[in-house]
C-alpha positions as CSV (number, residue, x, y, z in Angstrom):
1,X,0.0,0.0,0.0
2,X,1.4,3.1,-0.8
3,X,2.5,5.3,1.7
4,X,0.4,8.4,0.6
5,X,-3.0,6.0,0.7
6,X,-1.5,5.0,4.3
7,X,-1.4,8.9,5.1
8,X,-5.0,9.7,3.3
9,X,-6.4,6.8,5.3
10,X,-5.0,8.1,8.5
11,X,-5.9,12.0,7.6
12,X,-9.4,11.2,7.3
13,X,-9.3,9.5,11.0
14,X,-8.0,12.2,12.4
15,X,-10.2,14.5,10.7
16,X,-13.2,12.7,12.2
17,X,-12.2,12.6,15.7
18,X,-10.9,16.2,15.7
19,X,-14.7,17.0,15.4
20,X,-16.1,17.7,18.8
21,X,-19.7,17.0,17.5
22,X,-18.8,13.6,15.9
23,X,-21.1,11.0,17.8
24,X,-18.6,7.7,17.5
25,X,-16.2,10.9,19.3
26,X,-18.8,12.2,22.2
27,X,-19.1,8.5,23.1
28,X,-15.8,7.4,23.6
29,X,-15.2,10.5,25.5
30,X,-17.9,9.7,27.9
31,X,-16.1,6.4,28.3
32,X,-13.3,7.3,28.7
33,X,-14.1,10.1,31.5
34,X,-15.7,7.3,33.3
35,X,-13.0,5.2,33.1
36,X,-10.4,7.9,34.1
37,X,-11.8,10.2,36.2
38,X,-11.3,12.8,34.0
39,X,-13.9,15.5,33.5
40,X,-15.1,15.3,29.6
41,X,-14.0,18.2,29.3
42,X,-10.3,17.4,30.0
43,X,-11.0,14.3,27.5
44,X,-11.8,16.5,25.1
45,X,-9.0,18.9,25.1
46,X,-6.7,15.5,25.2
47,X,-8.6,14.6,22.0
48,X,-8.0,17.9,20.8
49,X,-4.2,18.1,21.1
50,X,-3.5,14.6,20.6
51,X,-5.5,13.9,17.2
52,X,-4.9,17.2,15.4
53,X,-1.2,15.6,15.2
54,X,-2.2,13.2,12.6
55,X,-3.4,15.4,9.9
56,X,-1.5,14.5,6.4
57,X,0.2,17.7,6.6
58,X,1.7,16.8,10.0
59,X,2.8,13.3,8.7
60,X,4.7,14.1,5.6
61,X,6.6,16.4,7.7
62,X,7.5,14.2,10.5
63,X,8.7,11.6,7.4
64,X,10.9,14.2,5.6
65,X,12.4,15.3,8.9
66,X,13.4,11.9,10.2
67,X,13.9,9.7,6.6
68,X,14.5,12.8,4.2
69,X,12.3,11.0,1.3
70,X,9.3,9.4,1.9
71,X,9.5,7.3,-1.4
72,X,12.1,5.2,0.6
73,X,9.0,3.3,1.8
74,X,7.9,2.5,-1.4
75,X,10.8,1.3,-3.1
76,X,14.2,2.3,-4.0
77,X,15.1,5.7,-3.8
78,X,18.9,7.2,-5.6
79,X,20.7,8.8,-3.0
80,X,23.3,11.1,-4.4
81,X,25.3,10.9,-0.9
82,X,25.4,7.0,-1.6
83,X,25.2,7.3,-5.2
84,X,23.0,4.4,-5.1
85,X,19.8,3.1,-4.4
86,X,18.4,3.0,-0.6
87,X,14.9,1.5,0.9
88,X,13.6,1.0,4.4
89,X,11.2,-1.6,5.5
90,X,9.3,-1.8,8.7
91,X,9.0,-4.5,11.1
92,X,7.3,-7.4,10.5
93,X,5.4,-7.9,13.6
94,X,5.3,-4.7,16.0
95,X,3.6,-5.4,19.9
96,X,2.8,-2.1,21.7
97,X,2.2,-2.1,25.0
98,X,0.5,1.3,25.1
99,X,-0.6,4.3,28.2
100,X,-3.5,5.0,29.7
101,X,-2.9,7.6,31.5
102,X,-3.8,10.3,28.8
103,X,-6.7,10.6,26.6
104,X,-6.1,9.7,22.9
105,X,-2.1,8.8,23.6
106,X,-2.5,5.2,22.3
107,X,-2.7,6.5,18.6
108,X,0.7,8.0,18.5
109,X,2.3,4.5,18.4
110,X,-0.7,2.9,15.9
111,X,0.1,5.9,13.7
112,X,3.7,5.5,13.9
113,X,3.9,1.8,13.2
114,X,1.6,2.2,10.4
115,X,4.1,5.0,8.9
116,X,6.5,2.3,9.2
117,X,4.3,-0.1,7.1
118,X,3.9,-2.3,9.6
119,X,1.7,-4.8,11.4
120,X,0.8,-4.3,15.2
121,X,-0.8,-5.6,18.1
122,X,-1.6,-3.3,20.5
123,X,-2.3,-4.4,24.1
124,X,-4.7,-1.7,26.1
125,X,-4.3,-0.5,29.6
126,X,-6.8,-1.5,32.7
127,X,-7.4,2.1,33.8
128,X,-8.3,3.2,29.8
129,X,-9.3,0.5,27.7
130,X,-11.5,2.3,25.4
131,X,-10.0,4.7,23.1
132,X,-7.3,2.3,21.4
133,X,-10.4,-0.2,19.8
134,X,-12.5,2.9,18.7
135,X,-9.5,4.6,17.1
136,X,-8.4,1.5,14.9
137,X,-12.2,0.6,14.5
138,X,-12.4,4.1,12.3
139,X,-9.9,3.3,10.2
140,X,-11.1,-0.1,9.3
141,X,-14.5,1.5,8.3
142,X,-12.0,4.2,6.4
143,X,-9.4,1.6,5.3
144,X,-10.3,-2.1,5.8
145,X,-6.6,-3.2,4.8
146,X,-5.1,-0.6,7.4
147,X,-8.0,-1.9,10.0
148,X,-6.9,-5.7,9.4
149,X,-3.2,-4.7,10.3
150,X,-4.1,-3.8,14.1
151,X,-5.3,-5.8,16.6
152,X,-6.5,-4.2,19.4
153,X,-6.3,-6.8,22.9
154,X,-5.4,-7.0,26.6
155,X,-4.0,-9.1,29.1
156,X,-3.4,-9.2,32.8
157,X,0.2,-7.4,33.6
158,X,0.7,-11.0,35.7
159,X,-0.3,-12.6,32.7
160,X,3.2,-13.4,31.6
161,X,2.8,-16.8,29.6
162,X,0.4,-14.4,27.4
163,X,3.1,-11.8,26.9
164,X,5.6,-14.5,26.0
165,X,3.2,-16.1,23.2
166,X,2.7,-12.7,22.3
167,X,6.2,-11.6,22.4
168,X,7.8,-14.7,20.0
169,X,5.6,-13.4,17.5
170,X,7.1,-10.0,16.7
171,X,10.5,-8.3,16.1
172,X,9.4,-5.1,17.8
173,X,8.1,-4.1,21.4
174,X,6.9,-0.6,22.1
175,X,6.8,0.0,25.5
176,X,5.2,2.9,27.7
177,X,5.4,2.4,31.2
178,X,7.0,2.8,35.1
179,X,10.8,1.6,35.3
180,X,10.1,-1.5,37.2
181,X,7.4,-2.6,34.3
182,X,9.8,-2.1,32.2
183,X,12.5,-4.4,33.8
184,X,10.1,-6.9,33.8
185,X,9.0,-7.1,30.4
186,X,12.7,-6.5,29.5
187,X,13.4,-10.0,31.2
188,X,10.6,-12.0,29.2
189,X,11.7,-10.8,25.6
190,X,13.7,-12.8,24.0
191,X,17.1,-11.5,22.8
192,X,16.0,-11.1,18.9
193,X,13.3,-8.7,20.1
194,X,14.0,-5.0,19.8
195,X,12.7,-3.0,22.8
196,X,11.2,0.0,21.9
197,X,10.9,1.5,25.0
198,X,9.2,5.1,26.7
199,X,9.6,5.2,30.6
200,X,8.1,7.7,32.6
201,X,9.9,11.0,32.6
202,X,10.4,14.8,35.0
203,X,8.7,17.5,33.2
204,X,9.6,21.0,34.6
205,X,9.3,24.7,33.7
206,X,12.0,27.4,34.4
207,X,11.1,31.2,34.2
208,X,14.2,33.6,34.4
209,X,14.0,36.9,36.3
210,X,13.7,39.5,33.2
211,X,11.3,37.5,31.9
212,X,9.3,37.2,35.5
213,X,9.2,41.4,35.7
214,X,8.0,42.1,32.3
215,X,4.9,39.0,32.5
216,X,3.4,37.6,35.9
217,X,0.0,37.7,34.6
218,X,0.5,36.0,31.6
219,X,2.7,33.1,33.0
220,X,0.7,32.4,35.7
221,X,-2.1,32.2,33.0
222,X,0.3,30.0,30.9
223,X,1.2,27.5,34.3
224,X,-2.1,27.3,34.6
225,X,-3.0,25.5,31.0
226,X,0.2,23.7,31.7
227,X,-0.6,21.9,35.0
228,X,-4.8,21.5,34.0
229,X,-4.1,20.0,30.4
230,X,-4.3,16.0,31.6
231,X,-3.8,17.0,35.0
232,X,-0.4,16.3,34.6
233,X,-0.7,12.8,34.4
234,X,1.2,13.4,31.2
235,X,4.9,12.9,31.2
236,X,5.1,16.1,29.0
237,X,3.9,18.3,31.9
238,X,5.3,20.2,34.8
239,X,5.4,18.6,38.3
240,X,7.1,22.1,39.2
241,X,8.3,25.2,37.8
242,X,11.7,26.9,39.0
243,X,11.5,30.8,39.4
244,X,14.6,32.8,39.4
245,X,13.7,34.9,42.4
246,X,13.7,35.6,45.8
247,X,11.1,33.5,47.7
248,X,9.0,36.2,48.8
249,X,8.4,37.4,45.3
250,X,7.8,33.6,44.1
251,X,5.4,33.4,47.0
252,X,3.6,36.8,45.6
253,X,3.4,34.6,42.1
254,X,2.3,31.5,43.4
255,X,-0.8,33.4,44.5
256,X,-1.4,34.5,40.7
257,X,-0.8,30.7,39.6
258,X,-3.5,29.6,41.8
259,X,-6.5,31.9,41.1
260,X,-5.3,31.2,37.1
261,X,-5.4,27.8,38.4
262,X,-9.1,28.6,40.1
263,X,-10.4,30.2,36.8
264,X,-9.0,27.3,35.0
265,X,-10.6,24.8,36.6
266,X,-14.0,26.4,36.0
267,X,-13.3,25.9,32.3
268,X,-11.9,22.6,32.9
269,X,-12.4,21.0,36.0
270,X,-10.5,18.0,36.9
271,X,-13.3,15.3,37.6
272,X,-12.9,13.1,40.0
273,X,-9.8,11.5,41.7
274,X,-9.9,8.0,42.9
275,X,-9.8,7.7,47.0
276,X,-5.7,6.4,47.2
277,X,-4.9,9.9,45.1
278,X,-7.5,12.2,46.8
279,X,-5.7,11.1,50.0
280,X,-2.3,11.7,48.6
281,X,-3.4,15.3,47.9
282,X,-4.8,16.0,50.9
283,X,-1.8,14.3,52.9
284,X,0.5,16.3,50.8
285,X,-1.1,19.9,51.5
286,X,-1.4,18.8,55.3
287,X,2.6,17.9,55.3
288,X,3.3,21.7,53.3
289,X,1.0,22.9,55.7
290,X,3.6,22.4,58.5
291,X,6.2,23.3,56.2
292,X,4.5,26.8,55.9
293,X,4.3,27.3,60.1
294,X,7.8,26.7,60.4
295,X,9.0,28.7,57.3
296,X,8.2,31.5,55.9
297,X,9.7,31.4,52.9
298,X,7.5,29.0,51.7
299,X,3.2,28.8,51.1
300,X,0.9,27.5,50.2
301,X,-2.6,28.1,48.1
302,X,-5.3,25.3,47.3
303,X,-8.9,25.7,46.9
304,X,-11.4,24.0,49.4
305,X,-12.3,21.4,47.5
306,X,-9.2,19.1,45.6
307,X,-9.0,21.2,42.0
308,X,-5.7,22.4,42.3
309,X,-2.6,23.1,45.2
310,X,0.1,25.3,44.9
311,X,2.7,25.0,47.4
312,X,6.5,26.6,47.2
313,X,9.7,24.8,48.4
314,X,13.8,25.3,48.6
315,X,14.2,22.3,46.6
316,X,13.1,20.1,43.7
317,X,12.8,16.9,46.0
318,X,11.4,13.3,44.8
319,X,10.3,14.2,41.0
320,X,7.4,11.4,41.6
321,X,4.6,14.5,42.6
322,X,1.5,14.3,43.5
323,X,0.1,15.2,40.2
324,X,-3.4,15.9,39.8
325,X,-2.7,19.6,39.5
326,X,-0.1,19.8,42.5
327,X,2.7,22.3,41.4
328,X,5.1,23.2,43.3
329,X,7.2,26.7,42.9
330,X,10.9,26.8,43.4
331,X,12.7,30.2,43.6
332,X,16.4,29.6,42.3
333,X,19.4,32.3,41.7
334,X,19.6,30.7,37.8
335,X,20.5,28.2,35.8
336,X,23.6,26.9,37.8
337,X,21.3,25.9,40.8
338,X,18.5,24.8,38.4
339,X,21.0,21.8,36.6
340,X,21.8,21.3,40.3
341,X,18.6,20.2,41.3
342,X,18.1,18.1,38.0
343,X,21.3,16.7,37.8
344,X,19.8,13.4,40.0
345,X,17.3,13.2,37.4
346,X,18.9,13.7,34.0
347,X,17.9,10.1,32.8
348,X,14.5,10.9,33.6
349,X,14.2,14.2,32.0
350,X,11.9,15.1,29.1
351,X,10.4,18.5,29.0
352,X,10.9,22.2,30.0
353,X,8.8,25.3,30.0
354,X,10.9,28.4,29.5
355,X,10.1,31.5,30.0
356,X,12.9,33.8,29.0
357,X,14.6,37.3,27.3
358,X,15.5,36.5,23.3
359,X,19.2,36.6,24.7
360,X,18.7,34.4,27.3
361,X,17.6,31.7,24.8
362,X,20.4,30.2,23.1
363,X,22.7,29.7,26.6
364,X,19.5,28.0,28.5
365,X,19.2,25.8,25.4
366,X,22.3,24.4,25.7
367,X,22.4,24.3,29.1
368,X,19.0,21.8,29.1
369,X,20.2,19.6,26.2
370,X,23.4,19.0,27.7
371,X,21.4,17.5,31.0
372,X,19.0,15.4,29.0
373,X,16.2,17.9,28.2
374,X,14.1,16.6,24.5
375,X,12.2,19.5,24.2
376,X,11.7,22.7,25.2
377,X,8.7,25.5,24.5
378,X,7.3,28.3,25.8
379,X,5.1,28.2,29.2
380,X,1.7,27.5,28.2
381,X,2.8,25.6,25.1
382,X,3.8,21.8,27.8
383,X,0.7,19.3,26.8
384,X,1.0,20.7,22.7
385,X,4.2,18.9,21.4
386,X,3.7,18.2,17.5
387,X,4.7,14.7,16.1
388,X,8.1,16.5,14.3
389,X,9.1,16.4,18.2
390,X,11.6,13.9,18.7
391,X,9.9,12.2,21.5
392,X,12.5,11.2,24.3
393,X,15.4,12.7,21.9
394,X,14.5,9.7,19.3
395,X,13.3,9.7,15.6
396,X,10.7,7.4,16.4
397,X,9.3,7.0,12.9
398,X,12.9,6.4,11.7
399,X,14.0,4.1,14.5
400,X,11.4,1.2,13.3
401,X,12.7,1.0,9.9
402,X,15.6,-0.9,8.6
403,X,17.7,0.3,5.5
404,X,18.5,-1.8,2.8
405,X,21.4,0.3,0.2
406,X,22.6,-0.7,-2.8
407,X,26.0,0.8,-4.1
408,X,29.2,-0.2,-6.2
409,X,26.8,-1.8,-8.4
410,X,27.6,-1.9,-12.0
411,X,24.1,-1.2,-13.2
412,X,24.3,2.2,-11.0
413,X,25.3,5.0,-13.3
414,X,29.0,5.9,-12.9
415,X,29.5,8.8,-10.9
416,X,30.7,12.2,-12.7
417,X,33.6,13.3,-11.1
């Protein structure tokens, strides 16, 4: 199949399910809510953000950015660098073991193994099952031959004998998941299988003092969409923000984030939190609550029900947060101190919010990538990052293919010196 019928096919999906009004759309979100916790209104502005990615404009760009020419995946291609013929082929087999933890996620690996040309079985998660089936079932209608390349299933995580049948099967894992999952399905594969894999990461913002004086109102707006977009379940948004200021004027700020944070949540409120992580929120502002007695360089603002908490501290501490719109505010002297306090977690490290002066840019950039930063946007901009991202530092397209070249052939034409 072509790879611009491949694209069409997918275009047309995405089309569909960018339309808020589109029934098959109204009723997964509904299930998906229910499933989650997540108001529908959150679902929707997943939906929103996640699906408008896989538009054919979006596509052909992520394919010339990562493979240069996108007739490589049709056939043979003359490269003049090679002076020869190249072509990549996909997998044969691809298993994904995909996220549930924000709506509409589970596409981003369908569409990218389809991209790649390949097959795929795609294995749901518990807390989200929904989205995954409904998303491959409108391509099918769309494209049967695309349809009858995915298989939507599940299994138990305990259910390793399932994985392992699975798992002998493919060439290809793609795996989302915590570290220890991870190690574990790392020690059923066997060798031959390529691990694909996308562990959960720190996502932080950093706003520099210039940039602080000349636009509180708008950042706190901007930290606002940041932290309510997926209620940070997302590894792509902030757990906290460092502020290069003195802790009384970060204090003065945090009291801006929260009523953007109030208004916010009146737009789009955060549904409703499970028991075990109500309770972790409310442990967590009773434990800053102390903090604040004791110290006054810190605070602490929440509203009385569990929409949001902001809380300020001297120090990063465990990245794991709360989440569930828990930010915490760190006032820093600059960079050096904010690379500090990563430095523990450079492994881990995905995404940063910066808020700066145009000559500030450049410098902060370098600083981040050389700690293990992937991508980095302005405040406000966290939950949006397009598919020509390359997720984790990876060319995620590119890195399922393999190359085949052909060169010092005599039926290439001689090279003109």
């Amino acid at each position: 199949m072509p790879i611009a019928q491949i694209i069409d096919a997918i275009d047309c999906a995405a089309t569909k399910w960018c339309n808020p009004a589109w029934p098959e759309r109204i009723a997964c979100r509904d299930r998906v809510a229910q499933f989650t916790g997540f108001s529908p209104e959150v679902v929707d502005r997943s939906f929103d953000l996640e699906l408008r990615n896989y538009r054919a404009d979006s596509l052909w760009r992520v394919l010339r950015r990562e493979i240069g020419d996108p007739g490589v995946l049709d056939g043979a291609v003359f490269d003049i660098n090679l002076w020869g013929y190249t072509t990549a082929v996909g997998p044969n087999l691809v298993a994904a073991i995909l996220s549930g933890n924000v709506p509409g996620l589970p596409a981003l690996s369908i569409v990218r193994v389809l991209l790649a040309k390949a097959p795929m079985i795609a294995k749901v998660a518990s807390g989200e099952p929904c989205f995954a089936a409904e998303f491959v079932r409108s391509l099918h209608k769309i494209s049967p031959v695309l349809g009858d390349a995915l298989l939507v299933t599940y299994w138990r995580s305990d259910e390793t004998e399932q994985l392992r049948e699975v798992t002998t099967e493919v060439d290809t894992v793609i795996a989302y998941g915590g570290i220890p999952a991870l190690k574990a399905l790392r020690a059923v594969l066997p060798p031959s299988v390529r691990l694909l894999e996308h562990s959960h990461k720190l996502s932080v913002g950093y706003i520099t003092r210039d940039h602080l004086a000349l636009e509180q109102s708008r950042l706190a707006k901007a930290i606002a969409i940041d932290i309510s977009t997926f209620n940070q379940q997302a590894c792509i948004t902030p757990q906290a923000y460092f502020i290069q200021d003195e802790a009384g004027t970060v204090a003065s700020f945090a009291t801006m984030v929260a009523a953007a944070l109030e208004a916010m949540s009146r737009k789009l409120p955060l549904g409703t939190l499970s028991l075990s992580c109500a309770a972790a929120v409310r442990l967590a502002r009773l434990d800053n609550s102390w903090v604040t007695a004791i110290d006054a360089n810190t605070s602490l603002e929440h509203d009385k029900g569990l929409e949001f908490t902001v809380t300020t501290a001297a120090t990063l501490g465990q990245y794991e947060s709360i989440r569930n719109r828990f930010l915490c505010l760190i006032p820093v002297s600059g960079i050096d101190d904010v690379v500090a306090q990563l430095a523990p977690w450079r492994s881990h490290l995905q995404n940063v919010g910066l808020g700066c002066e145009p000559t500030e840019l450049t410098p902060l950039l370098h600083q981040f990538s050389r700690i293990g930063v992937s991508r980095i946007c302005s405040p406000g901009r966290m939950a949006e990052p397009s598919m020509m991202w390359c997720h984790d530092g990876r060319t995620c397209v590119a890195e399922l293919l393999r190359w085949c070249d052909v060169e010092m052939h005599e039926l290439i034409p001689k090279h003109e010196s």
